[in-house]
Structures are given as C-alpha cells and as structure tokens.
PALOVEX-889692 format. One record per atom (N, C-alpha, C, CB): residue in three letters; x, y, z. Coordinates in steps of 0.1 Angstrom, whole numbers, padded with zeros to 4 digits, always signed. Atoms other than C-alpha are relative to their C-alpha. Glycine has a CB too. Layout:
// residues N
ALAXYZ/...
END
This chain:
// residues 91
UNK-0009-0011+0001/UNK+0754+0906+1051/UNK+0015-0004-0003/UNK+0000+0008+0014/UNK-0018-0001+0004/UNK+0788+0907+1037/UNK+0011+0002+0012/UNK+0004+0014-0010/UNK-0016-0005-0011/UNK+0820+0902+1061/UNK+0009-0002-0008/UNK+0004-0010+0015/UNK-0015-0003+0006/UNK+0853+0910+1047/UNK+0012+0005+0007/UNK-0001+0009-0011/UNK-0011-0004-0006/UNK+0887+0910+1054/UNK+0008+0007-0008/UNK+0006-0010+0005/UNK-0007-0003+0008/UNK+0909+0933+1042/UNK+0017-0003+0005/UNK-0006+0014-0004/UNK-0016+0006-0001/UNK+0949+0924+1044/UNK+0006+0017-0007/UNK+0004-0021-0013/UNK-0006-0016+0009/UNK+0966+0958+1039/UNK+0015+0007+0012/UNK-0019+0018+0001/UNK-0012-0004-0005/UNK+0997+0979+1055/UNK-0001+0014+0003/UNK+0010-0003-0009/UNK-0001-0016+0001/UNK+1003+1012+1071/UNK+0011+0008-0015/UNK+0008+0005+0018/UNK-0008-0007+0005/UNK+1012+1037+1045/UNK-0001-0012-0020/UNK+0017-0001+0013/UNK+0000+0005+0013/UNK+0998+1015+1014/UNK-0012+0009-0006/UNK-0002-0015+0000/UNK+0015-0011+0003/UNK+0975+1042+0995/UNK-0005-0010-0007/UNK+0001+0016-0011/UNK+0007+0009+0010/UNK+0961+1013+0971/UNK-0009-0002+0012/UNK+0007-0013-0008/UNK+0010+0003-0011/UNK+0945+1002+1005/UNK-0005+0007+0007/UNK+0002-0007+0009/UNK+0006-0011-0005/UNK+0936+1032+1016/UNK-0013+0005-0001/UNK+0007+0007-0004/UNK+0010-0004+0010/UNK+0918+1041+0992/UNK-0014-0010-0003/UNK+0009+0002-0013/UNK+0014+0012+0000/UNK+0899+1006+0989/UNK-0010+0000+0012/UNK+0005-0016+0001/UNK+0004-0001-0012/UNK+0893+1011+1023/UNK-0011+0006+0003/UNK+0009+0006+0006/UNK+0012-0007+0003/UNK+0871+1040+1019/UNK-0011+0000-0009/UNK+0003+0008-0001/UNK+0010+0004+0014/UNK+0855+1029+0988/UNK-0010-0011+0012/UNK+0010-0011-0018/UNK+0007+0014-0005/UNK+0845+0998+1008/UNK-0010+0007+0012/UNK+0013-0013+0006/UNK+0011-0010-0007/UNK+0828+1023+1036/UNK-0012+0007+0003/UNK+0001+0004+0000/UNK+0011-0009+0008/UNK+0807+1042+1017/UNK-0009-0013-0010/UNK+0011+0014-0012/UNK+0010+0007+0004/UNK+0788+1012+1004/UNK-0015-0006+0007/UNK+0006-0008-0004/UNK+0010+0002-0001/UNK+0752+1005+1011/UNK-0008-0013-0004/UNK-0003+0009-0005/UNK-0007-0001-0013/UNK+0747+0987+1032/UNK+0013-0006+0000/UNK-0009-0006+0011/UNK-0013+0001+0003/UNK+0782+0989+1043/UNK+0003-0019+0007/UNK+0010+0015+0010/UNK-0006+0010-0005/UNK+0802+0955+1045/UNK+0005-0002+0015/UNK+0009+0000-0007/UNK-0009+0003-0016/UNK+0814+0941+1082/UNK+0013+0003-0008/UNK+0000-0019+0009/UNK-0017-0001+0003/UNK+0853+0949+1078/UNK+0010-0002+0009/UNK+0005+0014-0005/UNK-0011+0007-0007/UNK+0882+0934+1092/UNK+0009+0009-0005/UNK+0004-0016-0002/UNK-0011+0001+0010/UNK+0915+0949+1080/UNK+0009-0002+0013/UNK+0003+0014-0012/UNK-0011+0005-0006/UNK+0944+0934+1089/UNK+0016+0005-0001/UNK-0001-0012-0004/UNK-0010-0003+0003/UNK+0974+0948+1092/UNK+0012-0009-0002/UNK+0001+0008+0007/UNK-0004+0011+0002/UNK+0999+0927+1075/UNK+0017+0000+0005/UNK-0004-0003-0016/UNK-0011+0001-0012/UNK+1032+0939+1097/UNK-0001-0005+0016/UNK+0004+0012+0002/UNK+0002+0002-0017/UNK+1016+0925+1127/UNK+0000-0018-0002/UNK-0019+0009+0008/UNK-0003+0014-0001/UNK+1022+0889+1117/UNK+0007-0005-0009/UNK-0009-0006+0001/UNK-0009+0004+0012/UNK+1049+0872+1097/UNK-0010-0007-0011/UNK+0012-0010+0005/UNK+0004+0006+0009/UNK+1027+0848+1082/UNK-0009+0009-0012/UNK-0007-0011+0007/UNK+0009-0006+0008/UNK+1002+0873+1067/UNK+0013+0008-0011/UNK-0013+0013+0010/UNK-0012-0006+0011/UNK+1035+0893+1052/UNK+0005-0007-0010/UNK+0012+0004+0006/UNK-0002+0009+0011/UNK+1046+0867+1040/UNK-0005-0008-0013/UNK+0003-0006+0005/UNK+0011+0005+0006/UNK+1018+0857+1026/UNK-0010+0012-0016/UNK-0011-0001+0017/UNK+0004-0011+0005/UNK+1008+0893+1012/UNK+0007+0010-0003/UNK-0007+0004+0007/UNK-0006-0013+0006/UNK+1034+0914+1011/UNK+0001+0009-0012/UNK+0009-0002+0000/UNK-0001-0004+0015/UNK+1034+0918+0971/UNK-0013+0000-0006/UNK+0008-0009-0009/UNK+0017+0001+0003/UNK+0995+0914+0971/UNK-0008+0011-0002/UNK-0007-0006+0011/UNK+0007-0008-0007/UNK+0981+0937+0989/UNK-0007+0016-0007/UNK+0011+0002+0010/UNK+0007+0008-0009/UNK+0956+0950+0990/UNK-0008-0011-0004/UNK-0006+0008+0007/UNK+0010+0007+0001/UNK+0933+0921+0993/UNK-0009-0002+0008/UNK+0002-0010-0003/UNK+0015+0001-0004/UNK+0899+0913+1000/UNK-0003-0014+0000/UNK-0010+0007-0008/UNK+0003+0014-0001/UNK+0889+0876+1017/UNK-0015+0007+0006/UNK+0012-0011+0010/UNK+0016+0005-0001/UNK+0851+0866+1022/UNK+0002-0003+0018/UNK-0004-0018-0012/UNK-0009+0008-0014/UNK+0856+0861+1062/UNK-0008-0011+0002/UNK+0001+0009+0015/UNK+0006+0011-0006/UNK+0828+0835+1061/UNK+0005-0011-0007/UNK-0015+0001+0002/UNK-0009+0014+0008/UNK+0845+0812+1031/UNK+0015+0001-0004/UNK-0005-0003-0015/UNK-0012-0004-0002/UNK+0875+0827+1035/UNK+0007-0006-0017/UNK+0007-0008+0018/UNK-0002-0005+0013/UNK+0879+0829+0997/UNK+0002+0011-0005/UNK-0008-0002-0004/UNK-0007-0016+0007/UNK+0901+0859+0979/UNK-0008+0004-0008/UNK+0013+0000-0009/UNK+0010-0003+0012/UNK+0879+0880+0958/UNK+0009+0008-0008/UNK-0014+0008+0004/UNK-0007-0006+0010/UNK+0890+0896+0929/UNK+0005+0015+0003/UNK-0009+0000-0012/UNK-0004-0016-0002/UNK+0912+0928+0932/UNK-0010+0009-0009/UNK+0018+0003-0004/UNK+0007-0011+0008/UNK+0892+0958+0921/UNK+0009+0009-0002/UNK-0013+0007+0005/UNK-0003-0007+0012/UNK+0906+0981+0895/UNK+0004+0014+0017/UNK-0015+0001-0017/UNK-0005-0013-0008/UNK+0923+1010+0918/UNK-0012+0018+0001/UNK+0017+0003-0009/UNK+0008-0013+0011/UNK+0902+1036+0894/UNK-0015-0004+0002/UNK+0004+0000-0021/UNK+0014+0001-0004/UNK+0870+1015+0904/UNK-0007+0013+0006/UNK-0002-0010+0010/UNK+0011-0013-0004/UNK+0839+1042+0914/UNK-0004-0013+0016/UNK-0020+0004-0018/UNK+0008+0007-0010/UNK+0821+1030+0946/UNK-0014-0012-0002/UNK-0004+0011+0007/UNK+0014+0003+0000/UNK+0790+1024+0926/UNK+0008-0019-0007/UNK-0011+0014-0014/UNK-0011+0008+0007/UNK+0818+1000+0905/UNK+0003-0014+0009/UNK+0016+0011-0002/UNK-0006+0011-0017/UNK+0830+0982+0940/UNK-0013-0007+0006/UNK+0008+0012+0017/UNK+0017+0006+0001/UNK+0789+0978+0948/UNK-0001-0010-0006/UNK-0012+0007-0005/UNK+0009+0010+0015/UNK+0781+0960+0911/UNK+0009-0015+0005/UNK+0006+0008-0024/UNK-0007+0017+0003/UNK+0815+0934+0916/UNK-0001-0007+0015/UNK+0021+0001-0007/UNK+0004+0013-0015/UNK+0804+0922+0953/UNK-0010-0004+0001/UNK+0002+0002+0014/UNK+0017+0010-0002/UNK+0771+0917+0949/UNK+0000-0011-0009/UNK-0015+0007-0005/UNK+0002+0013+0010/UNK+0776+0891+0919/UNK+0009-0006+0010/UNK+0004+0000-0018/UNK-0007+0009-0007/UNK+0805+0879+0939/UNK-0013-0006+0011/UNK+0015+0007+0006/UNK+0009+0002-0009/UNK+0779+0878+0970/UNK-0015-0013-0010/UNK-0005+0018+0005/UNK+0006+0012+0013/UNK+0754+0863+0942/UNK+0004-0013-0003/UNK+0000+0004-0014/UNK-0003+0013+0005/UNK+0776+0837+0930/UNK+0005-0008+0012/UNK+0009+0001-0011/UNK+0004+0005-0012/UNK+0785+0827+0963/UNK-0008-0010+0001/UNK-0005+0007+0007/UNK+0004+0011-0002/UNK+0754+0817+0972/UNK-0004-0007-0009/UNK-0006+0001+0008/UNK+0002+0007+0010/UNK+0747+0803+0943/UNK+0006-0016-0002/UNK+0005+0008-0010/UNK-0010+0015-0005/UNK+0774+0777+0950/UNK-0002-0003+0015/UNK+0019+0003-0001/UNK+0005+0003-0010/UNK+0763+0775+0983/UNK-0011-0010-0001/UNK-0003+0011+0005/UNK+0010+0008+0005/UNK+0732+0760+0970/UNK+0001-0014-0010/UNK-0007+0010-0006/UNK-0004+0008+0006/UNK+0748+0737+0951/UNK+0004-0016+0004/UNK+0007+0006-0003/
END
C-alpha cells in the first residue's frame, strides 16, 4: 500500500485540491499532510514548492502532478511511480 506525505499550507488551493484528488483514489493512499507552518525547517524547505508529495517509506519526492490532472490521471502516475519503485527495490 502506498504511504504518502503530503507537505502543504493552510489556504494553498493547489494542495487542496491534490488533496482531494489523492482521496478519491482506489484504493486510497495512507496520507500524511504536513502542514508546513508548523515547523521552520519544512517552510523553509517548501515554502515555494508546495504542494509536494514524498513516498513516506523512501522518503523520495515524487513528481508534481499537473494541477488540471483527472483522478484517473493521479491513479496512472503513482502506480508506475509505485511500479518503478519496486522495481529498484529489486535491484
């Protein structure tokens, strides 16, 4: 199963919106989100990022998805991510 962190901010619609995309998937991801005013280092870290999406078990950044992504869209690009994973896992 997929665990993910999301790194996001009150009052950021981009993450908002990923937020719910990410919800509505089947079956849904574990989800973290982190709110990134609750610790300097993540702000600092994220402030101009945001939002993003880490792997919480390789704690690897995955690729931002396209704002305009579909759900079905946000499904197709984490399962290859999830795919290639373990793929390198196996390696």
């Amino acid at each position: 199963m997929l665990q993910l962190i999301l790194y996001s901010k009150p009052g950021c619609h981009l993450c908002e919106g990923l937020q719910e995309k990410l919800v509505q998937i089947q079956p849904p991801p574990v989800l973290e989100v982190r709110d990134i005013t609750s610790r300097d280092d993540w702000f600092a870290a994220y402030e101009y990022e945001i939002p993003v999406l880490v792997d919480a078990v390789s704690q690897r950044t995955l690729p931002r998805p396209s704002p305009r992504a579909t759900v079905a869209q946000l499904e197709k690009m984490l399962a290859k991510y999830l795919s290639e994973s373990q793929q390198n896992e196996t390696k």
